[in-house]
matplotlib code that plots the C-alpha trace (Angstrom):
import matplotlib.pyplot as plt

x = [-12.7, -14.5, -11.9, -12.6, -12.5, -9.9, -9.8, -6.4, -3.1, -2.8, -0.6, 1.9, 0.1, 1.6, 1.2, -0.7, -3.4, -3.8, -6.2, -5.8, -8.5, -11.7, -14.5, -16.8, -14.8, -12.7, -9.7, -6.1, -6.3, -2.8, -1.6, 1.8, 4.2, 7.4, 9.7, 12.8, 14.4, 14.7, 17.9, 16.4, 17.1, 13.4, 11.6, 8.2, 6.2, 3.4, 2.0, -0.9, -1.3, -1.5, -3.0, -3.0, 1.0, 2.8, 0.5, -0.1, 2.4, 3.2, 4.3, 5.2, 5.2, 8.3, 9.0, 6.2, 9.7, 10.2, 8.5, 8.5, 8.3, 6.4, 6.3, 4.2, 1.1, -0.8, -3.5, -2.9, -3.7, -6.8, -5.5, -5.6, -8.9, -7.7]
y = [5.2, 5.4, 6.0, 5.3, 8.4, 7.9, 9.7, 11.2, 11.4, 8.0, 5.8, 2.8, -1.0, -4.0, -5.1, -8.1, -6.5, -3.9, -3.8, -5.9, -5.0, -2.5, -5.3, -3.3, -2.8, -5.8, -3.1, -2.9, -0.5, 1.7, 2.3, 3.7, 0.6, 0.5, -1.1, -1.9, -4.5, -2.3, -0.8, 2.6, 5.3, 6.0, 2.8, 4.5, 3.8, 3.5, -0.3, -2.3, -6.2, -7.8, -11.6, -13.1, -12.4, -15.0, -16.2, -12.6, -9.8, -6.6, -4.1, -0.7, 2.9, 2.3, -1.0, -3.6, -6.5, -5.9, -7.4, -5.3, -6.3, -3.9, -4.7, -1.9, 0.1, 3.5, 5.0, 7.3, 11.0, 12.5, 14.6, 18.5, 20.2, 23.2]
z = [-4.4, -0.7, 1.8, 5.5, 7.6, 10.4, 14.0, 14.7, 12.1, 10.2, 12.0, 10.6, 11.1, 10.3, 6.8, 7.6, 8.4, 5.1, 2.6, -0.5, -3.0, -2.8, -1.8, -3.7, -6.8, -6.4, -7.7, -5.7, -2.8, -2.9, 0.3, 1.5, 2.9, 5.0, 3.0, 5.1, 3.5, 0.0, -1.2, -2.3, 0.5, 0.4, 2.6, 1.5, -1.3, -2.5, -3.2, -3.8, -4.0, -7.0, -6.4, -9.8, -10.1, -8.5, -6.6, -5.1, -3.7, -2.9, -5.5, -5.3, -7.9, -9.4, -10.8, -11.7, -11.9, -8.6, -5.4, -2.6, 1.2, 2.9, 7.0, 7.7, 5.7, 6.4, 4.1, 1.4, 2.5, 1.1, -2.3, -1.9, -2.4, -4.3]

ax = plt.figure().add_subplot(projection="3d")
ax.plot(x, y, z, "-o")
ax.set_aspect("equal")
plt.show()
């Protein structure tokens, strides 16, 4: 997967504007989201969009039955090198 380089730490954006699929691959894009609105003490997951389920929304890492609603999205760090 092709990540874009970004200047400066990543910083939170509103959901709206996240990636939804790799326009390449046509493959979900996981990003971290802000999840306010969940129960969990941890408001941070990772998620993707899945657009042929429901109609297409937001899941997350843990549980494929439930719909997440993310309000804000930052890119997944690069993994470690060593």
């Amino acid at each position: 997967m092709i990540r874009k380089q970004q200047k400066g730490p990543p910083m939170w954006q509103p959901i709206e504007t996240a990636p939804k699929t790799d326009a390449a691959t046509m493959i979900a894009v996981p990003i971290l989201g802000y999840c306010p609105d969940e129960s969990a003490t941890d408001k941070v997951r990772v998620i993707w969009w899945e657009p042929k389920l429901g109609g297409g929304m937001w899941y997350d890492d843990r549980d494929m039955l439930d719909v997440v609603k993310p309000t804000h999205w930052m890119p997944l760090p690069a993994p470690p090198t060593t």
